[in-house]
Biotite code that builds the C-alpha atoms (Angstrom):
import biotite.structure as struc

atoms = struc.array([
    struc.Atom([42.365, 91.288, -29.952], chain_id="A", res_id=1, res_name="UNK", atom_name="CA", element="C"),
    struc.Atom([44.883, 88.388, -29.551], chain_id="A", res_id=2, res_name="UNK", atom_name="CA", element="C"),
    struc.Atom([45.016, 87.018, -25.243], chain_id="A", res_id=3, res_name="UNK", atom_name="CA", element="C"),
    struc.Atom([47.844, 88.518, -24.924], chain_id="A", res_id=4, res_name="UNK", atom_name="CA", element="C"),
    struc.Atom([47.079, 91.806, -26.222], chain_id="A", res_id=5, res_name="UNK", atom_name="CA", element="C"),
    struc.Atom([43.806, 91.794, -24.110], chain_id="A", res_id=6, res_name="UNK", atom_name="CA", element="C"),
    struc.Atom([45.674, 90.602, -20.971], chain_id="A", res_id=7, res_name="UNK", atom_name="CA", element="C"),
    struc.Atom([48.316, 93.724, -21.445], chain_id="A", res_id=8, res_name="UNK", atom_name="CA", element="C"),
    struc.Atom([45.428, 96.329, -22.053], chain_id="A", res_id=9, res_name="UNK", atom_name="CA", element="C"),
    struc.Atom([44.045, 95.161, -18.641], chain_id="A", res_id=10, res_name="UNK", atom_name="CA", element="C"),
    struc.Atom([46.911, 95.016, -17.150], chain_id="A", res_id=11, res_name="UNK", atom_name="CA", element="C"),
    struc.Atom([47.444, 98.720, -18.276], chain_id="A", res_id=12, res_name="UNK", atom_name="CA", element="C"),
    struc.Atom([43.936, 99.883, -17.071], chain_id="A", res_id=13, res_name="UNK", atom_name="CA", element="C"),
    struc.Atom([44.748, 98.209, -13.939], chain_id="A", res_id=14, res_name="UNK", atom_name="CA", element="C"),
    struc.Atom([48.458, 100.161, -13.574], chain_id="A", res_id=15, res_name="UNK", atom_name="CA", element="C"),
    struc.Atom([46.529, 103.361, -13.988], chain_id="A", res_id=16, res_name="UNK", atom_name="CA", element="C"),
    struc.Atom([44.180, 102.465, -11.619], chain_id="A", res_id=17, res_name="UNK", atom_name="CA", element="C"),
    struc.Atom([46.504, 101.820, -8.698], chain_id="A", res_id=18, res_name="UNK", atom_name="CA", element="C"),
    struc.Atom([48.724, 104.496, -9.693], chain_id="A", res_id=19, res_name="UNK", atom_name="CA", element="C"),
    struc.Atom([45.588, 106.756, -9.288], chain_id="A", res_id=20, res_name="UNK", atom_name="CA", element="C"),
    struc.Atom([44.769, 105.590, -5.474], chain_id="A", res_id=21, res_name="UNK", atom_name="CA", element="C"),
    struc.Atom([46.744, 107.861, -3.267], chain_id="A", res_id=22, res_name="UNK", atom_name="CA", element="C"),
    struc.Atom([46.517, 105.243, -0.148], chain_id="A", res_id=23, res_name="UNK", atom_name="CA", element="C"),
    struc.Atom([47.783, 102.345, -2.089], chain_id="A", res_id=24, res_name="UNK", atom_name="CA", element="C"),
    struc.Atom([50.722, 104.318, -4.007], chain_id="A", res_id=25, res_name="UNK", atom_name="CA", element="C"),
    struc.Atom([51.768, 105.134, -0.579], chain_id="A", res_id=26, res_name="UNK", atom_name="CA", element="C"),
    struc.Atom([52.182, 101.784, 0.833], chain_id="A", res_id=27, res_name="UNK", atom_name="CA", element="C"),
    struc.Atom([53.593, 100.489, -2.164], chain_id="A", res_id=28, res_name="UNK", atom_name="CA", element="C"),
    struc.Atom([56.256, 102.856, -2.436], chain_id="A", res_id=29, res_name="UNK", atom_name="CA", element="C"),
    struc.Atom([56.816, 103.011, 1.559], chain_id="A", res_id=30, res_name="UNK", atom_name="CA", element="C"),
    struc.Atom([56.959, 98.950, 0.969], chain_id="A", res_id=31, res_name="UNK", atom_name="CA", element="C"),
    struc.Atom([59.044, 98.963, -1.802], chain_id="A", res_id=32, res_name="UNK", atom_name="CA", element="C"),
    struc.Atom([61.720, 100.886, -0.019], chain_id="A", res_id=33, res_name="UNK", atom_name="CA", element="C"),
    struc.Atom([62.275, 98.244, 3.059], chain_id="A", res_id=34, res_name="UNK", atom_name="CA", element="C"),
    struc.Atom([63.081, 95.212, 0.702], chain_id="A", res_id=35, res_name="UNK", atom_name="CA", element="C"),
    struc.Atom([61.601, 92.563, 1.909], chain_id="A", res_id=36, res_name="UNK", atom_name="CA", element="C"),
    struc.Atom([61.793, 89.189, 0.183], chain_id="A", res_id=37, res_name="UNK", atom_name="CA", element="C"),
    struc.Atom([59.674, 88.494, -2.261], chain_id="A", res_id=38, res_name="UNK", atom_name="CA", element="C"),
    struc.Atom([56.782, 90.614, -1.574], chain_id="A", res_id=39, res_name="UNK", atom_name="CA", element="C"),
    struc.Atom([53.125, 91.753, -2.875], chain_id="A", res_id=40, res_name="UNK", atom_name="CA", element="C"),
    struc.Atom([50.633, 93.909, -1.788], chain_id="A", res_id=41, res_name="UNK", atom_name="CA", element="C"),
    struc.Atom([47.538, 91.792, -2.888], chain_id="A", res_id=42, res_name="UNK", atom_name="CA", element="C"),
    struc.Atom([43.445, 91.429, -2.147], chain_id="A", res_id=43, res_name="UNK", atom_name="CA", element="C"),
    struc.Atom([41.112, 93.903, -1.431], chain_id="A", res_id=44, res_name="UNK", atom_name="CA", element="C"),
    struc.Atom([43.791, 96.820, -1.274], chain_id="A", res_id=45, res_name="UNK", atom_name="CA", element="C"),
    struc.Atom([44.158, 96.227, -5.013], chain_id="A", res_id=46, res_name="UNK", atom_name="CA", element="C"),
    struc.Atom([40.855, 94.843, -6.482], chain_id="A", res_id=47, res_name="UNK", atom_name="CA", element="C"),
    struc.Atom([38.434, 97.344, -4.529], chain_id="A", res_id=48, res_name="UNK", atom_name="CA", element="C"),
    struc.Atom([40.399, 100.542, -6.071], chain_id="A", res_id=49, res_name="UNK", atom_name="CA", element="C"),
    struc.Atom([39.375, 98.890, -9.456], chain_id="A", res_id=50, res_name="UNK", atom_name="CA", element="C"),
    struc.Atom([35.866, 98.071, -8.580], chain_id="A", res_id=51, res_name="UNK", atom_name="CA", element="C"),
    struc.Atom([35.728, 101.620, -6.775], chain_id="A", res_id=52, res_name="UNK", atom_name="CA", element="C"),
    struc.Atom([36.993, 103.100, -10.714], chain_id="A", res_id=53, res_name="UNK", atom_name="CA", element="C"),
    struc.Atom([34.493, 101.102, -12.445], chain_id="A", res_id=54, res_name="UNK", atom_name="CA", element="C"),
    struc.Atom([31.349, 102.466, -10.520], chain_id="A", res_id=55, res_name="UNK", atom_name="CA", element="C"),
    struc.Atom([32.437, 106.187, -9.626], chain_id="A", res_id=56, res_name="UNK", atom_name="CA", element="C"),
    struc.Atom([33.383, 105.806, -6.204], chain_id="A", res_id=57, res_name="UNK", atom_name="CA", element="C"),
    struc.Atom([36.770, 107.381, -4.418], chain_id="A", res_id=58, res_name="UNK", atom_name="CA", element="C"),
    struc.Atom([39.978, 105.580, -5.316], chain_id="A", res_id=59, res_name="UNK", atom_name="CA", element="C"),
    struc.Atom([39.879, 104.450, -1.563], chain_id="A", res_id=60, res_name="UNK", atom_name="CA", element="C"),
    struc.Atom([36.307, 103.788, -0.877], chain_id="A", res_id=61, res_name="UNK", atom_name="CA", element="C"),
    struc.Atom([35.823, 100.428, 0.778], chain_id="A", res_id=62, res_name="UNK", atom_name="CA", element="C"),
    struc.Atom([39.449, 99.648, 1.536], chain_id="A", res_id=63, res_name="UNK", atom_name="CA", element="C"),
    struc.Atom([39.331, 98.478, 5.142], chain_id="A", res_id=64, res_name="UNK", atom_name="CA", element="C"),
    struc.Atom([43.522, 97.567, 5.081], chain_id="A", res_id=65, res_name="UNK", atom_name="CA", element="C"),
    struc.Atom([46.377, 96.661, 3.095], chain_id="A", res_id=66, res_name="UNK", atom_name="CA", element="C"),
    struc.Atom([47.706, 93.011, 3.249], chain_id="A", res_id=67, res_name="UNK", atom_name="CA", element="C"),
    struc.Atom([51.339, 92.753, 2.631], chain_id="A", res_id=68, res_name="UNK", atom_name="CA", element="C"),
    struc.Atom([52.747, 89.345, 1.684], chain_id="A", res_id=69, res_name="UNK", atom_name="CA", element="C"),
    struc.Atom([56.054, 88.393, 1.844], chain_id="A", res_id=70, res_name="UNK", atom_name="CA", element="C"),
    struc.Atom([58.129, 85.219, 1.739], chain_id="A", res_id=71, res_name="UNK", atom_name="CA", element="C"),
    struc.Atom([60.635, 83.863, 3.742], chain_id="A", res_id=72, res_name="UNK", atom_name="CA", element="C"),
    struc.Atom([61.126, 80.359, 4.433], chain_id="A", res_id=73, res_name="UNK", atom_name="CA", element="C"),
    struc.Atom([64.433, 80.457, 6.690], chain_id="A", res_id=74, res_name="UNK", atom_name="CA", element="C"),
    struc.Atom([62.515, 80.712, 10.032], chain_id="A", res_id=75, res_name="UNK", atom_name="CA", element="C"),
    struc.Atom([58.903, 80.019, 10.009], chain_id="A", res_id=76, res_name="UNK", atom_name="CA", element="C"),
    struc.Atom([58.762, 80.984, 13.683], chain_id="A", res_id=77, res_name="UNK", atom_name="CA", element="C"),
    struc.Atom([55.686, 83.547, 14.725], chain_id="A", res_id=78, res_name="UNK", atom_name="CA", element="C"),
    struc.Atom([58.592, 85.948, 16.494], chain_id="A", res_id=79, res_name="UNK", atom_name="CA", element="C"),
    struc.Atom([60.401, 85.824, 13.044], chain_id="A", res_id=80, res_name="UNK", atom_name="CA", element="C"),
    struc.Atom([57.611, 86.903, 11.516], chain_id="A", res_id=81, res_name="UNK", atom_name="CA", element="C"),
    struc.Atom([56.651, 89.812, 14.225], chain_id="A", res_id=82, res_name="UNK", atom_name="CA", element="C"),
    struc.Atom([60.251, 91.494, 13.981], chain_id="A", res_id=83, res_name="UNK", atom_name="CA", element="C"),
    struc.Atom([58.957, 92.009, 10.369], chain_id="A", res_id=84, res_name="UNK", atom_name="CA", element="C"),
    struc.Atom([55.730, 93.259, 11.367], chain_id="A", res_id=85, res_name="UNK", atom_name="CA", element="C"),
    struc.Atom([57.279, 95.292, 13.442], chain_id="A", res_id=86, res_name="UNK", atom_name="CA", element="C"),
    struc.Atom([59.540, 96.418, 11.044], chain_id="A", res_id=87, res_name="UNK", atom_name="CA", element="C"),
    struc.Atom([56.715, 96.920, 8.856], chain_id="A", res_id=88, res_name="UNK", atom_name="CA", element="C"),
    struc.Atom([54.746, 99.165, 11.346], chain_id="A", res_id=89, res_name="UNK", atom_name="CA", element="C"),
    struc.Atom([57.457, 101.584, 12.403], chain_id="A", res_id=90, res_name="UNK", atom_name="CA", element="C"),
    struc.Atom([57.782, 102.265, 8.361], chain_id="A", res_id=91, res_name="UNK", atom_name="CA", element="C"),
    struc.Atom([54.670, 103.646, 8.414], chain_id="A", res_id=92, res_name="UNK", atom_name="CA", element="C"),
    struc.Atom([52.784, 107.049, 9.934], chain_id="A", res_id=93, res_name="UNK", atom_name="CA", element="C"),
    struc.Atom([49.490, 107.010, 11.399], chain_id="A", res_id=94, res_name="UNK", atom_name="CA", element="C"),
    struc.Atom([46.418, 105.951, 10.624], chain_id="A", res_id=95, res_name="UNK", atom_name="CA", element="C"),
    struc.Atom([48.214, 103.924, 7.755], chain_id="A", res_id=96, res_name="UNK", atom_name="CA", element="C"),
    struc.Atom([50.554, 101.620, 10.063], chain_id="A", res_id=97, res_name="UNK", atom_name="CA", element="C"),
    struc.Atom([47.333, 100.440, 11.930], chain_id="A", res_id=98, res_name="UNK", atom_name="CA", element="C"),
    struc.Atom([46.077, 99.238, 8.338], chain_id="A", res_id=99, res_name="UNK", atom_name="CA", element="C"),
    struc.Atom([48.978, 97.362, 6.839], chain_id="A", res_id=100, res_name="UNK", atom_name="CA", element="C"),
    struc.Atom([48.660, 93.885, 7.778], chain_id="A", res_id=101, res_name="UNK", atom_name="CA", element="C"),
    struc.Atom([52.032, 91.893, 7.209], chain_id="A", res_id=102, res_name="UNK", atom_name="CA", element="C"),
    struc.Atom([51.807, 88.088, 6.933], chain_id="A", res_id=103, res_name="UNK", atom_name="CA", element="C"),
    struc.Atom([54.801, 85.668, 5.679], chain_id="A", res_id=104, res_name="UNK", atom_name="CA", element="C"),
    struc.Atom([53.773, 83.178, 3.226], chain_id="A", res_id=105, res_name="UNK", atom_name="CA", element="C"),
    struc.Atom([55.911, 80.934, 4.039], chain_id="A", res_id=106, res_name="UNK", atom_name="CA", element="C"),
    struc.Atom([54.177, 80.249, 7.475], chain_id="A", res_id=107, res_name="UNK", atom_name="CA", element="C"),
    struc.Atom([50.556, 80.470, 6.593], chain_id="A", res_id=108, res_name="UNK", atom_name="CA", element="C"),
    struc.Atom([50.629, 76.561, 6.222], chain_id="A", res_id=109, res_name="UNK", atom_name="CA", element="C"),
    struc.Atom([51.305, 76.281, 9.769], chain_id="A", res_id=110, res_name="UNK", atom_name="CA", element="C"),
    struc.Atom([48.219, 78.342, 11.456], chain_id="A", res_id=111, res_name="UNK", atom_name="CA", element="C"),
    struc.Atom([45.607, 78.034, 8.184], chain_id="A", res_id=112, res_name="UNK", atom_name="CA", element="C"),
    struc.Atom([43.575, 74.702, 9.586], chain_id="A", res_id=113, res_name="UNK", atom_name="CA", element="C"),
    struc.Atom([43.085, 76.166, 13.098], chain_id="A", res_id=114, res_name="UNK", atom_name="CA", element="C"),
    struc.Atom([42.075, 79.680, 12.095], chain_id="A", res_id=115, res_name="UNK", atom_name="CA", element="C"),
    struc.Atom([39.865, 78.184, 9.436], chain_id="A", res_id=116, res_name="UNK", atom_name="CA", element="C"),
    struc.Atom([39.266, 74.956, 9.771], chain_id="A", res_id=117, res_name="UNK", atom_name="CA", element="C"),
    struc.Atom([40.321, 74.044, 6.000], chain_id="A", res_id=118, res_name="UNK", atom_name="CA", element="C"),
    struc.Atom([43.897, 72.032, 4.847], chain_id="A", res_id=119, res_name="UNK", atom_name="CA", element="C"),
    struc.Atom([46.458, 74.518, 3.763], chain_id="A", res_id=120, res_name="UNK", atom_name="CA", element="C"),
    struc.Atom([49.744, 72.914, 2.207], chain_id="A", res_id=121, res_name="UNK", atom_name="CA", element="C"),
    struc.Atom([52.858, 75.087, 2.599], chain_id="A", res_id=122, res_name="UNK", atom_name="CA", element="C"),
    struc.Atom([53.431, 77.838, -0.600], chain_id="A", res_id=123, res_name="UNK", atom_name="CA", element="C"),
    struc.Atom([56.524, 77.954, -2.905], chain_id="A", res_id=124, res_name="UNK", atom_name="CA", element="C"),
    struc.Atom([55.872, 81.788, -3.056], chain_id="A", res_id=125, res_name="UNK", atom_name="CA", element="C"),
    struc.Atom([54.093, 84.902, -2.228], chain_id="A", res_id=126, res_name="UNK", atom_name="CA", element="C"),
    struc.Atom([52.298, 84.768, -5.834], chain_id="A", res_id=127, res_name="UNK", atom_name="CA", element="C"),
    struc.Atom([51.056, 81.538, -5.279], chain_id="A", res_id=128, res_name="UNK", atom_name="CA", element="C"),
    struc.Atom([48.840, 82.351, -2.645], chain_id="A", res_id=129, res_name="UNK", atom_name="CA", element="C"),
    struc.Atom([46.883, 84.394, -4.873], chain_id="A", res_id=130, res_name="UNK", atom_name="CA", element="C"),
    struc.Atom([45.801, 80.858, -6.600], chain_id="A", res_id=131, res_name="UNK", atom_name="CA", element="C"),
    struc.Atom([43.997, 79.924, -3.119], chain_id="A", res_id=132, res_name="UNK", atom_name="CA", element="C"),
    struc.Atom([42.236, 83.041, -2.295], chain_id="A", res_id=133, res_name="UNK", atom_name="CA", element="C"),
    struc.Atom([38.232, 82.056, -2.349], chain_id="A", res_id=134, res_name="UNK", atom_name="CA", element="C"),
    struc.Atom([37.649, 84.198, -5.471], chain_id="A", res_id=135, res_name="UNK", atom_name="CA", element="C"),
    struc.Atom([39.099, 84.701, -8.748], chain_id="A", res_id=136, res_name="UNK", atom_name="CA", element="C"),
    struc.Atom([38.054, 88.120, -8.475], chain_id="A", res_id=137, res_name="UNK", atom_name="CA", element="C"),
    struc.Atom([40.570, 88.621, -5.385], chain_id="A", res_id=138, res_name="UNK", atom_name="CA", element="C"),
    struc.Atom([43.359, 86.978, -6.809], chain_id="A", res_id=139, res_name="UNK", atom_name="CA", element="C"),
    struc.Atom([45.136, 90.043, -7.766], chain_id="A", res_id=140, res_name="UNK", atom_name="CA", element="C"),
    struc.Atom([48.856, 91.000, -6.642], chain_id="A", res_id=141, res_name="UNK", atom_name="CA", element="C"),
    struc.Atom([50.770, 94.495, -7.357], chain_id="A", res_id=142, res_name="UNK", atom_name="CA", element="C"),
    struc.Atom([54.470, 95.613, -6.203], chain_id="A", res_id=143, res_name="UNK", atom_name="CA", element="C"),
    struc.Atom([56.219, 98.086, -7.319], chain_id="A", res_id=144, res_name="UNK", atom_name="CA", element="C"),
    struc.Atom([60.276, 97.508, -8.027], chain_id="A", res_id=145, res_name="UNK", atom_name="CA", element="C"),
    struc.Atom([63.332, 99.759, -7.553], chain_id="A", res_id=146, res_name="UNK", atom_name="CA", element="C"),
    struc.Atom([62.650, 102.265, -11.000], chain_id="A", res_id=147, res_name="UNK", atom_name="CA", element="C"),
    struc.Atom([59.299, 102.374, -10.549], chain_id="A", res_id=148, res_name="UNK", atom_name="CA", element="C"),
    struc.Atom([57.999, 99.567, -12.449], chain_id="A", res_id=149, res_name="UNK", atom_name="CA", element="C"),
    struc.Atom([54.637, 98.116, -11.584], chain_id="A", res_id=150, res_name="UNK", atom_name="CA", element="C"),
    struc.Atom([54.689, 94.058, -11.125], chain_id="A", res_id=151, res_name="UNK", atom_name="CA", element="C"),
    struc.Atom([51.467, 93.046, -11.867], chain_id="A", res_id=152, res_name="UNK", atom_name="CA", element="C"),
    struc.Atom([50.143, 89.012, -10.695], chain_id="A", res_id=153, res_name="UNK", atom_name="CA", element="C"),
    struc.Atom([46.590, 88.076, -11.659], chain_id="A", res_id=154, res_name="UNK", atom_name="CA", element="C"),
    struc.Atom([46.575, 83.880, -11.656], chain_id="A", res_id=155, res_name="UNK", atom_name="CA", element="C"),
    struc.Atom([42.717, 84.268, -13.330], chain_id="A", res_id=156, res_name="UNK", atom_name="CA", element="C"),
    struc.Atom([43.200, 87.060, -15.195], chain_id="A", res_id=157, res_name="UNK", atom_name="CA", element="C"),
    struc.Atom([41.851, 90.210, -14.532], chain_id="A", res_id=158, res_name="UNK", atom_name="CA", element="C"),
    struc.Atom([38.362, 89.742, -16.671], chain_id="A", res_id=159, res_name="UNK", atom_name="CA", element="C"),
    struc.Atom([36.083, 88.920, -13.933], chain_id="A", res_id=160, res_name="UNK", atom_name="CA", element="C"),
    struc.Atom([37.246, 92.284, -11.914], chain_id="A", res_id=161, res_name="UNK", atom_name="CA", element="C"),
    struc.Atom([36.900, 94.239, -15.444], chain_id="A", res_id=162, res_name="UNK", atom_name="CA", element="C"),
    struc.Atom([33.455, 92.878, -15.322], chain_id="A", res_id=163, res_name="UNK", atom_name="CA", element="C"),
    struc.Atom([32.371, 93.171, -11.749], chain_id="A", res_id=164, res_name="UNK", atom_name="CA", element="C"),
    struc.Atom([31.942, 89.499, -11.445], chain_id="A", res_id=165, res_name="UNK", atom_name="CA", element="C"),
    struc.Atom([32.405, 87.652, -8.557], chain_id="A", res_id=166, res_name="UNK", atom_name="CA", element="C"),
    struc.Atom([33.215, 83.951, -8.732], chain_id="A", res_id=167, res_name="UNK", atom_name="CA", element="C"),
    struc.Atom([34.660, 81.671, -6.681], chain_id="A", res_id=168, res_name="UNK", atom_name="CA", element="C"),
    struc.Atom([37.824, 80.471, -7.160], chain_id="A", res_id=169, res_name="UNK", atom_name="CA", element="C"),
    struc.Atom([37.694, 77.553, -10.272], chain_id="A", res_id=170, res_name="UNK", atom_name="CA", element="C"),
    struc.Atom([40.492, 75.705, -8.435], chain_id="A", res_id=171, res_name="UNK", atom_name="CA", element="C"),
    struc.Atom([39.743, 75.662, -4.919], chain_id="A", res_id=172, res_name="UNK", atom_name="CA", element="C"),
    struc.Atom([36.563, 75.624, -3.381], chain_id="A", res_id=173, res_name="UNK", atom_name="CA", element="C"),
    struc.Atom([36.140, 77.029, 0.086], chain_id="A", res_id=174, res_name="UNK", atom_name="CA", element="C"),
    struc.Atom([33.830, 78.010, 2.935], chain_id="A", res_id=175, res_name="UNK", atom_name="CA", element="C"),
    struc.Atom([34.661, 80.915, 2.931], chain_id="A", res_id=176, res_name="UNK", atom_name="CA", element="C"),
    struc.Atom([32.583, 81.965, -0.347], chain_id="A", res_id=177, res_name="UNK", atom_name="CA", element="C"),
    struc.Atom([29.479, 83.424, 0.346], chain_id="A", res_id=178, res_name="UNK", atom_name="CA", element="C"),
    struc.Atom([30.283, 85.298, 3.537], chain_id="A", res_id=179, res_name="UNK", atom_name="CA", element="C"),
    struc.Atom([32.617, 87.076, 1.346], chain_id="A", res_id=180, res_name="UNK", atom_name="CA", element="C"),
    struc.Atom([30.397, 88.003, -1.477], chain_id="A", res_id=181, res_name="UNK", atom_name="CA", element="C"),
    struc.Atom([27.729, 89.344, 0.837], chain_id="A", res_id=182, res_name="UNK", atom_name="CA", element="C"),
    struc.Atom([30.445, 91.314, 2.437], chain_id="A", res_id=183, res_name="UNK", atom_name="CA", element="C"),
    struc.Atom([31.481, 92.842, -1.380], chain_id="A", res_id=184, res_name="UNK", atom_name="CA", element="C"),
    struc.Atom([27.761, 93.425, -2.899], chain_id="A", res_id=185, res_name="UNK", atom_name="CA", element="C"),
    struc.Atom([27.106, 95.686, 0.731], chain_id="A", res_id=186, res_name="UNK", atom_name="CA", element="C"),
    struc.Atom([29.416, 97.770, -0.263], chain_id="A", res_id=187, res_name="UNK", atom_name="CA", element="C"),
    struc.Atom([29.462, 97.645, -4.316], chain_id="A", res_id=188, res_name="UNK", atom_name="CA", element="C"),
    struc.Atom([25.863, 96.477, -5.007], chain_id="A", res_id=189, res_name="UNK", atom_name="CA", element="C"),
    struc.Atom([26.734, 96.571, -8.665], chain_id="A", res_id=190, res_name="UNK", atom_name="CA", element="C"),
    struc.Atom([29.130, 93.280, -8.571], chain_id="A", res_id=191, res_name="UNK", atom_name="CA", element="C"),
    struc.Atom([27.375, 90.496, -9.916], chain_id="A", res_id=192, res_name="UNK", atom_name="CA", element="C"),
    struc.Atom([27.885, 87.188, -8.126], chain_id="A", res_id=193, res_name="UNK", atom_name="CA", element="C"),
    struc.Atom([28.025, 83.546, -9.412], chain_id="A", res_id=194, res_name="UNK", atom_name="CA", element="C"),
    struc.Atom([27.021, 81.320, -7.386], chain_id="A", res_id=195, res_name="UNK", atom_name="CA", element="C"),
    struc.Atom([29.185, 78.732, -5.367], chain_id="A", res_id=196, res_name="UNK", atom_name="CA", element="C"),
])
């Protein structure tokens, strides 16, 4: 099977995967209907519903929120940012508006280092912070566009997460590595782990 061919059979598997988990369909399509710019719903509220699949666990085992990314670089202000979350929250019945955490991309630059204690330069995009997250196995973005069409954004591919592999991320090394990991093989024991 040719890359490409492989990439859109994952792809697929991965579309029928999300489309399967009632929790993230719901956010999705709740998200999908206030148009913000440029937006993904990406990490663990996409990559644990496949990792949940793969073992035999409940679409929504595991998934502790949902972390909405959007950009907007026209006013990188915090209380910019809160009228979205805001926004954001009042979209959304209980228990799921406690769980959808809304972040602007475009500002992460600017409280990264203090939170973390690493350099973060500013992002073009909400995609590209998918290319910084500490594993390749996280780096996985889904939205769903006006017709129902799935947008799928997977930087590294989507092999590792086929093969319950956890690896750091090949292009940026972080701290933040291992503490993860342990975090993921509590709760799927089956993921196998590289090593940092």
């Amino acid at each position: 099977m040719s890359g490409a061919a492989h990439r859109a059979t994952q792809e697929a598997r991965l579309e029928a995967i999300v489309r399967a988990t009632p929790g993230l369909m719901s956010v999705l399509e709740t998200v999908r209907a206030l148009d913000l710019p440029d937006w993904l719903i990406f990490s663990g509220a996409v990559y644990q519903p496949v990792l949940n699949h793969l073992t035999g666990r409940d679409p929504d085992y595991g998934i502790r929120d949902y972390d909405l990314a959007y950009f907007d670089a026209s006013d990188l202000s915090y209380e910019a940012e809160d009228v979205v979350i805001r926004k954001v929250a009042a979209a959304f019945p209980a228990p799921l508006r406690d769980l959808v955490e809304t972040r602007n991309q475009a500002r992460v630059h600017v409280w990264f280092k203090g939170k973390f204690g690493e350099p973060y330069a500013p992002l073009s995009c909400s995609a590209e912070a998918l290319e910084r997250f500490v594993s390749a196995t996280f780096a996985v973005g889904v939205r769903v566009e006006t017709g129902g069409r799935l947008t799928i954004i997977a930087p590294f591919g989507l092999d590792d997460l086929f093969t319950l592999r956890m690896r750091p991320n090949p292009n940026r090394r972080t701290n933040g590595f291992a503490r993860a990991a342990a975090s993921l093989t509590a709760r799927w024991p089956e993921l196998k782990i590289e090593p940092d």
